[in-house]
N, C-alpha and C positions, 0 to 999 in steps of 0.2 A: 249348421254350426252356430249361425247367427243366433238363430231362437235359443241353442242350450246356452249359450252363453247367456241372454236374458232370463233365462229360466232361474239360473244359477246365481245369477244376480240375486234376482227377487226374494228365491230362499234364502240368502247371505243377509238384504235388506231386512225380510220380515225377523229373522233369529236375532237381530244386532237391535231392532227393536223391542222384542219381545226380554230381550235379557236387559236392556236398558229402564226397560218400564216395572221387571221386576226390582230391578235394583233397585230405581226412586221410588216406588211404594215401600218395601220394605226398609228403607231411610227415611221416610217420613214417621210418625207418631199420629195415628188416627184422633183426628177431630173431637175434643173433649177427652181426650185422654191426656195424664201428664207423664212425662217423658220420667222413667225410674230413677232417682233420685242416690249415688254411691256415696254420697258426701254428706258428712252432716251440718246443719246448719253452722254459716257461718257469720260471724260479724263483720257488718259494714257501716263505716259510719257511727249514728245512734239506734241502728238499727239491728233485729237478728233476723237473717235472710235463707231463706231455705236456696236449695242449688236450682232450681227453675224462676228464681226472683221474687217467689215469693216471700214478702216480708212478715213478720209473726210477733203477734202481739200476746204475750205470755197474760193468761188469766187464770186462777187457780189457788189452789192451798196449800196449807203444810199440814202433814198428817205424820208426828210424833207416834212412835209403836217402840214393839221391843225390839228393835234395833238402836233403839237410844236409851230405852231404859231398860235399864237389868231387871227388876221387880218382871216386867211383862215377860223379857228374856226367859226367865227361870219355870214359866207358865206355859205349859204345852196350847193351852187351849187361848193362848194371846197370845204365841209365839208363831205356833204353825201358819202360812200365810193365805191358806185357804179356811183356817177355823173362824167360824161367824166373830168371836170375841175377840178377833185382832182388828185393829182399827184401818186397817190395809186389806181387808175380805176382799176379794172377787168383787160382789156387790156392792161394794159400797166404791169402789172404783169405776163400777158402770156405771153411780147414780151421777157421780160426780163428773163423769165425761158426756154421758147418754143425757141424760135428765136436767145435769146444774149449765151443760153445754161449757164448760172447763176444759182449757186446753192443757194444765201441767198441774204437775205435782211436786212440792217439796219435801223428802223424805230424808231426815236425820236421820245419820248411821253412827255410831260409835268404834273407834279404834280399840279402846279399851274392852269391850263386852267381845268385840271379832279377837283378841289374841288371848284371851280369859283360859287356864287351864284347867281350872280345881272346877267349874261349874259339872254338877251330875247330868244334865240336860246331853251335856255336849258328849260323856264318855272321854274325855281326855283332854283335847285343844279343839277350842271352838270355831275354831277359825272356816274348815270344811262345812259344817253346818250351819253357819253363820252367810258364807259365801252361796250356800243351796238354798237357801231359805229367802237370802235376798233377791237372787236370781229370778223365783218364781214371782215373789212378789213385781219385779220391775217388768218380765212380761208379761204378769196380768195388767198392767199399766197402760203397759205399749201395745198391749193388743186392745185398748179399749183408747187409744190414738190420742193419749198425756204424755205428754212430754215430760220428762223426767229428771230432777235435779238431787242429786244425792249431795248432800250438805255436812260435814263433820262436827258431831255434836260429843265433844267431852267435857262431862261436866258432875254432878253432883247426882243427878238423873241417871246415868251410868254408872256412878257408885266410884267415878276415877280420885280416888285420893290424892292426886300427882296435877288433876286440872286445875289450872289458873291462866287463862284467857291467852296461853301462847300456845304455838304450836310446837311439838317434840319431834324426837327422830322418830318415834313409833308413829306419829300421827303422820308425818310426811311419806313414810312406809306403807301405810295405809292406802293413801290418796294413792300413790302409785299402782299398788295392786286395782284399786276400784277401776282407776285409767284404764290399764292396762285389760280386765278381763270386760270392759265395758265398750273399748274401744270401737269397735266395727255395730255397735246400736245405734243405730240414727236416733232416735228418739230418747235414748239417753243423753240428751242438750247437755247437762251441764256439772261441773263440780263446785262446790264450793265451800272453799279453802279450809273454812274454820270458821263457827256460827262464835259470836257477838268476840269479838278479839280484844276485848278490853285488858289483858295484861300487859299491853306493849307500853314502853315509856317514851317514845320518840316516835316519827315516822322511820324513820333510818334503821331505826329496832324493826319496826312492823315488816321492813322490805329485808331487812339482811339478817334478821336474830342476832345473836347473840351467845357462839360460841360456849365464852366462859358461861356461862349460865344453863346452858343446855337449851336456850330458845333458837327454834329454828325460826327463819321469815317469811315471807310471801312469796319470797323468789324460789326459795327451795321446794316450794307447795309447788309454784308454776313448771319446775325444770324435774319434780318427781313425775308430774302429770306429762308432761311432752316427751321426757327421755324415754318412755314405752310408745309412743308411735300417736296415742289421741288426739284426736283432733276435737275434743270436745271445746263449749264454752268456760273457761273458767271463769267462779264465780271470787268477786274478793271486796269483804267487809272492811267499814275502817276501824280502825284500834281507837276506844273508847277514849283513850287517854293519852293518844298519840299526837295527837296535836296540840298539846299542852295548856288544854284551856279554852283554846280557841272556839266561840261559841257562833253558830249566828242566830244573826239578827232580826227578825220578821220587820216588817213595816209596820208593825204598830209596838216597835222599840222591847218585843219581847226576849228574849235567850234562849235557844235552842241546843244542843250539847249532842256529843257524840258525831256529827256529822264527817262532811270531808272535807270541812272548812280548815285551811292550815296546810292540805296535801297540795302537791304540783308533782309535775310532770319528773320531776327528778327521783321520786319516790316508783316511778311507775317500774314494774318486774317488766324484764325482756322474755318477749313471746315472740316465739319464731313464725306463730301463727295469727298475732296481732287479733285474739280473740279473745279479751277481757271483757267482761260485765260487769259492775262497780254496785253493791247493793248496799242499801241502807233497811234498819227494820224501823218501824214508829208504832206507839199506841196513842200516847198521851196527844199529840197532835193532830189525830181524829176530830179530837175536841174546840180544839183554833177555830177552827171554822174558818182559815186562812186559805187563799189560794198560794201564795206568796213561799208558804214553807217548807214544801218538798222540793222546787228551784234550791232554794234557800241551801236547805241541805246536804244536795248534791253540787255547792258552790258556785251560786250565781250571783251573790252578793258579798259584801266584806273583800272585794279584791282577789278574792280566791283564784286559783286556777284549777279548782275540781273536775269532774268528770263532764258538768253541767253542759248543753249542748254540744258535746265533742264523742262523748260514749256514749255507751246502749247501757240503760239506768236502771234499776230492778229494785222494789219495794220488796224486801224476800217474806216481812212479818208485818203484819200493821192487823189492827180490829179496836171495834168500836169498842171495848173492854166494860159488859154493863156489873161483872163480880171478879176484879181483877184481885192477883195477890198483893199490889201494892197499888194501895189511892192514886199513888200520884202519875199512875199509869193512866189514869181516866177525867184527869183534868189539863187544862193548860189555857192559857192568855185569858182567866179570870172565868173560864166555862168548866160546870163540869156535866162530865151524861147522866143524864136523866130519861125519864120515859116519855119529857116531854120534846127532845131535841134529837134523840137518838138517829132516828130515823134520816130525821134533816141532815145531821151529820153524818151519817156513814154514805148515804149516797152523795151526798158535796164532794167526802174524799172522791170518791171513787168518779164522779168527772173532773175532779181536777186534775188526777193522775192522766188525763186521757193525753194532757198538755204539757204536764209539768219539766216534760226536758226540752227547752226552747221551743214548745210548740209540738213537740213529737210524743207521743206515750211513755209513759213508765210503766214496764212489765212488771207485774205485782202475783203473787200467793197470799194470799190472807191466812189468819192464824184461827181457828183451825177446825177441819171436820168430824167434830167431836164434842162431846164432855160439855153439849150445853154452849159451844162458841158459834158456830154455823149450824148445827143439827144435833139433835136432842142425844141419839146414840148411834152407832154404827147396825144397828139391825134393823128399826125402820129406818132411819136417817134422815126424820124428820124436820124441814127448815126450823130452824129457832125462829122467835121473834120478840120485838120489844116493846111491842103493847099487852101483855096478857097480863101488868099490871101499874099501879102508879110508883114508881121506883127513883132514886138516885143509887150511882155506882157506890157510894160510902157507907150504905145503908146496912147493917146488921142485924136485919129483923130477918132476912131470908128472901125480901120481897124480890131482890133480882137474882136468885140465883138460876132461874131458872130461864133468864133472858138473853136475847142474842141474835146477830143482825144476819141470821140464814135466810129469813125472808128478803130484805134490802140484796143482799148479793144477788141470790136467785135471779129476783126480778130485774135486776140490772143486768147482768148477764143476756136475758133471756131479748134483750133491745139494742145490746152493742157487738 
């Protein structure tokens, strides 16, 4: 009786082991594997953190298509998102993840072209087509592991005769739908609110609209986007004209405009999710050859209380502009680009961004993989570059039009 009782034991020991050992192996995550990831990146700090800690440092483009423009819109063959002559092909998405080693993308969508009735393309309200067509294109994105920023572009571009740099109830209707059917994609990181917001007249405008007027604000972007369940990052521009002037200052006593010089924290939208991203776009200050000016900016000088060392800071558009639509996009603090400085300049920016928010990176998309700015066309997708001749950006002979800093990015990329 002795012995079964030992026996009996033994087997009780060995079962209470065996079930304990499967348990902790199957609660551990095998070695070099990382633990599946339900949530999508969140913000911490000045940082954007993925849900196993790690931190992510946004590199990448914007790639303007017919989603922003009607013209391309109404073009089957630069509409469709697998047709070679859309500027969002399959391929030209791997070259830019596989190849340029880019982690995001920034793609303008328009409000205006998504609720369009009278378009023949669409067969009636384009909105279902609109919504099928962007779909494919963001998991052709997310399957080649970009992360993905959908940005609200109405404008002239889009054919909106109602655009003027504020946002409406269609456009905040908008945003919510995008939230809303985007929400459970990790890799769709982020919204942003409304590209270049220069109609606002105050910040107080910029945050709350303006009723009588039919301007909605930043708050109603942020409370469209959360009141459907996302937890994305929202992204938010400042209003050109919203700070009333308010310039800064570089250290060698220049003037810089548009920034979020003038904003504080009293302008700031309540997020139930405290996951804001504060973007500025730049060209013309490529050319500064300033460290000092994207701080600057995003208010680190002038007394500001900006985003500057307190958020996660985002260049959403910047390039070395060698054939811009307006000059003064390619000059600034007494320099302009040339063939002879290009180079210098576009990689100066791009390590000072590595710094520029108290020491921490500024996540950036450069402008853009296309048309001669990063790469010649979307079917080879050949790098540009800015020696194939002797050029200044003002030049009218033709000699830059065919220049552009897709070699300088490339190559940087290809070391950081």
């Amino acid at each position: 009786m002795i012995h079964r009782v030992t026996h009996l034991a033994r087997v009780g020991l060995v079962a209470l082991l065996l079930a304990t050992g499967l348990a902790w192996a199957f609660s551990r995550t095998p070695q070099g594997v990382q633990a599946l990831c339900v949530n999508p990146p969140h913000v911490s700090g000045v940082n954007i953190v993925k849900c196993d800690g790690t931190i992510i440092h946004l590199r990448g483009s914007n790639q303007a298509s017919a989603y922003n423009f009607q013209s391309d819109w109404m073009n089957t063959s630069k509409s469709d998102p697998n047709a070679a002559g859309n500027p969002l092909n399959p391929t030209t998405l791997s070259v830019m993840a596989n190849t340029w080693l880019m982690n995001a993308i920034r793609i303008p969508v328009s409000a205006y072209i998504y609720n369009e009735t009278n378009q023949t393309i669409c067969g009636g309200s384009c909105q279902k087509l609109y919504l099928s067509r962007l779909d494919t294109t963001v998991t052709n994105a997310t399957n080649d592991k970009l992360y993905v920023i959908l940005a609200l572009f109405d404008d002239g571009q889009a054919n909106d005769p109602t655009a003027n740099g504020t946002l409406t109830q269609e456009d905040v209707n908008f945003l919510g739908t995008l939230a809303s059917r985007y929400s459970t994609n990790l890799n769709v990181l982020g919204i942003d609110t409304i590209n270049e917001p220069n109609g606002y007249t105050s910040w107080s405008e910029w945050l709350k609209g303006n009723r009588w007027s039919g301007i909605y604000g930043q708050q109603d972007a942020v409370n469209a986007i959360r009141n459907t369940g996302a937890r994305q990052i929202i992204v938010l521009e400042p209003g050109g004209n919203a700070g009333g002037g308010d310039d800064c200052i570089d250290g060698a006593g220049y003037h810089h405009g548009g920034g979020w010089n003038g904003w504080s924290s009293t302008y700031l939208p309540s997020d139930q999710r405290s996951a804001l991203m504060f973007s500025k776009h730049d060209y013309s200050d490529v050319v500064a050859d300033r460290s000092d000016i994207v701080p600057c900016q995003f208010g680190s000088l002038n007394g500001s209380s900006g985003p500057y060392g307190v958020r996660p800071t985002y260049m959403g558009e910047w390039a070395g502009l060698a054939h811009p639509s307006h000059t003064g996009d390619c000059k600034s603090d007494g320099n302009t680009l040339s063939s002879s400085n290009a180079d210098r300049y576009v990689t100066a920016w791009m390590n000072n961004l590595q710094t520029a928010n108290a020491g921490s990176p500024v996540n950036w998309t450069g402008w853009a993989f296309r048309n001669y700015e990063m790469v010649t066309d979307n079917t080879s997708n050949t790098p540009t570059s800015y020696d194939d001749n002797t050029w200044t950006c003002t030049d009218t002979n033709g000699d830059n039009l065919h220049e552009g800093m897709g070699v300088q990015v490339k190559n940087w990329l290809a070391t950081h």
